[in-house]
C-alpha positions in Angstrom: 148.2 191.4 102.3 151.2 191.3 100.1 153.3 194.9 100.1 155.4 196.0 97.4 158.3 198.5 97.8 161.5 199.6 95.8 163.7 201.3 97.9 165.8 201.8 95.7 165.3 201.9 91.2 166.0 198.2 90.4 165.4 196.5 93.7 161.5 195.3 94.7 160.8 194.1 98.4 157.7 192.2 98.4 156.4 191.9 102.0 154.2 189.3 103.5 151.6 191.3 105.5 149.5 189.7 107.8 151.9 189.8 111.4 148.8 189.2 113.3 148.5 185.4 112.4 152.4 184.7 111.8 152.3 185.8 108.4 150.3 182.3 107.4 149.3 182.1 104.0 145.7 182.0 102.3 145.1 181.3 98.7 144.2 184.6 97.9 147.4 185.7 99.2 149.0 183.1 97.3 147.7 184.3 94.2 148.6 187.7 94.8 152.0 187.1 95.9 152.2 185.1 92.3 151.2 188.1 90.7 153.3 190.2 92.0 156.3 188.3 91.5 155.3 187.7 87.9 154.6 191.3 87.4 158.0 192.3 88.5 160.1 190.5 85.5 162.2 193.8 85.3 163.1 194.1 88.8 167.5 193.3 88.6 166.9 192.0 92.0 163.5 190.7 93.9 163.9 190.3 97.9 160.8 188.3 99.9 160.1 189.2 103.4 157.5 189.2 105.8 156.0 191.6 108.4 156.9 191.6 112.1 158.9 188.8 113.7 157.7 185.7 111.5 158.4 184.8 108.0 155.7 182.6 107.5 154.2 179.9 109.5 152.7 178.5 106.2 149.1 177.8 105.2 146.5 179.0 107.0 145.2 176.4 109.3 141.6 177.1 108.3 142.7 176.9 104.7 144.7 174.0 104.7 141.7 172.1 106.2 140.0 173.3 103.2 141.8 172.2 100.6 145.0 175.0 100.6 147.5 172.4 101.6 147.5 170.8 98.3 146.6 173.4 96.2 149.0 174.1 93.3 149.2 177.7 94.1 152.4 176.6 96.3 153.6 175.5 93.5 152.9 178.4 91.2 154.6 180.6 93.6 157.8 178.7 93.6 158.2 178.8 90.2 157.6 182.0 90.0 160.0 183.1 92.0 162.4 180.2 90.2 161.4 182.1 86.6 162.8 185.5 87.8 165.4 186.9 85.4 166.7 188.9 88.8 169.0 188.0 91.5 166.1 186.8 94.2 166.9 187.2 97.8 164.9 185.6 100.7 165.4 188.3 103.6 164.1 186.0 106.8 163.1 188.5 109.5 162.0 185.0 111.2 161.0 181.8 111.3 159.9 180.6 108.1 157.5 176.7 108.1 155.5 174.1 105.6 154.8 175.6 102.4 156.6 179.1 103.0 159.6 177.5 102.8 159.0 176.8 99.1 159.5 180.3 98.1 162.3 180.0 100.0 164.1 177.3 98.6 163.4 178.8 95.0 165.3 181.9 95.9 169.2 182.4 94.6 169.9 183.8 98.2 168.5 183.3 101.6 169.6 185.9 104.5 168.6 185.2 108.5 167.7 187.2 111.6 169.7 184.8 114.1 166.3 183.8 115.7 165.2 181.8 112.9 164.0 178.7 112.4 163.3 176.7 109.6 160.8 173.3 109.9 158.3 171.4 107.6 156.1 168.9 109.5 154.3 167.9 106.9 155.4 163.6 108.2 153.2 164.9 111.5 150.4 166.9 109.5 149.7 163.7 107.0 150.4 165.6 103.8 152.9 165.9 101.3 155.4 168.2 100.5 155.0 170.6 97.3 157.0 168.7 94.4 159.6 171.1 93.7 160.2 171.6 97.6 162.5 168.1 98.6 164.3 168.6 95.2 165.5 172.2 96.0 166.6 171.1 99.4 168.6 168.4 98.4 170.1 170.5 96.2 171.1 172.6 99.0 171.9 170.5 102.2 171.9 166.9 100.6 169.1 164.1 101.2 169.9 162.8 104.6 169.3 166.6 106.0 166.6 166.6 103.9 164.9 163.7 105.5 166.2 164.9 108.4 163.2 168.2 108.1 161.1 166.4 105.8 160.2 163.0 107.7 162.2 163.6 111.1 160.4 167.4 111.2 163.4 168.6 112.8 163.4 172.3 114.0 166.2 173.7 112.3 168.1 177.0 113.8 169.4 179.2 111.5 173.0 178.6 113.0 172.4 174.8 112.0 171.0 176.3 108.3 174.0 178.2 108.2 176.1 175.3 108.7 174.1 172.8 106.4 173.9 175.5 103.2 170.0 176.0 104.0 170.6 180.2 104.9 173.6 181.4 103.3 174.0 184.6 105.9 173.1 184.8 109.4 172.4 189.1 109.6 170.2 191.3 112.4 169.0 193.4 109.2 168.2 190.7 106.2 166.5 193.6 104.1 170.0 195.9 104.4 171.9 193.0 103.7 170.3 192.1 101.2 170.6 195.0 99.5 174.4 195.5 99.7 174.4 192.3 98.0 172.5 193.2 95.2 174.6 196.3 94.6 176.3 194.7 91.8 173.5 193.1 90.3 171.3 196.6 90.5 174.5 198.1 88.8 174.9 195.3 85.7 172.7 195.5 82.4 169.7 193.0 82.8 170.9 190.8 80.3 174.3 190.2 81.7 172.7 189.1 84.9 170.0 186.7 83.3 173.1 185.1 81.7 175.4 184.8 84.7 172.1 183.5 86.6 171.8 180.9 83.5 175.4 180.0 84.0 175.0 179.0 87.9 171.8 177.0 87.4 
């Protein structure tokens, strides 16, 4: 349920693959997704997507009943993707909720088809959010915007992400875009770009 491609040498596209139910998340794709990002250390630049017209909706509602929603998996996936040595590039073919948007906020980039949304109702759903998650967020849009997703569980477009910091690109084609952007980075020596990456954190 997770796809790997490298359209072209240096550049990975992991895909979320499961269209049929929004793309929602279950542990064993969680782990695999972990893997895979893990496994792909030498990739110069690492894009996230997902099949069809949603990112992800999140957990799984049958898994999150059992236990999913506070698994540490969410967690493990994050950091993962925070780990990378590579430029990592969220390409948003849609709307992307709950714990999806961890791997989200852990990405350098974030591109936007302009019918995405972006929403976390984990005030409504009783749980809380993954540890890592509010922090990256503030970092991005500041903490009254984040308590404006987090406990007002506002639907955000991705015209008002654009504006707030949250997407950095509104784009019809997030996967072409994002690979013009990561010409440069596919071009540089590894190295150089785990150093200029160090330097912006």
């Amino acid at each position: 349920m997770i796809g790997r491609s490298s359209p072209v040498d240096g550049l990975t596209v992991l895909t979320l693959e499961r269209p049929e139910k929004a793309n929602a998340l279950t542990g064993p794709m969680l782990e695999a997704l972990r893997d895979a990002i893990r496994a792909e250390s030498a990739a110069r630049c690492l894009v996230l997507t997902g099949a069809g017209r949603v990112f992800s909706a999140g957990a799984d509602l049958e898994a999150a009943r059992a236990g999913l929603a506070t698994s540490p998996l969410w967690e493990e996936v994050s950091a993962a993707v925070a780990d990378h040595p590579g430029l990592t590039i969220a390409a948003l073919n849609g709307t992307a909720a709950g714990g999806a948007l961890g791997m989200v906020l852990a990405c350098d980039l974030r591109l936007a088809v302009p019918g995405a949304k972006v929403f976390y109702p984990v005030a409504r759903l009783g749980f809380l959010p993954q540890p890592s998650d509010p922090q990256r967020m503030r970092a991005l849009i500041g903490p009254a915007r984040t308590r404006l997703i987090l406990l007002g569980g506002a639907r955000i477009t991705a015209q008002e992400a654009l504006a707030f910091g949250l997407v950095d690109r509104i784009t019809e084609d997030p996967l072409a875009a994002a690979q013009e952007i990561a010409a440069d980075a596919l071009a540089a020596d590894p190295a150089h770009m785990a150093a200029i990456k160090a330097m912006c954190d």
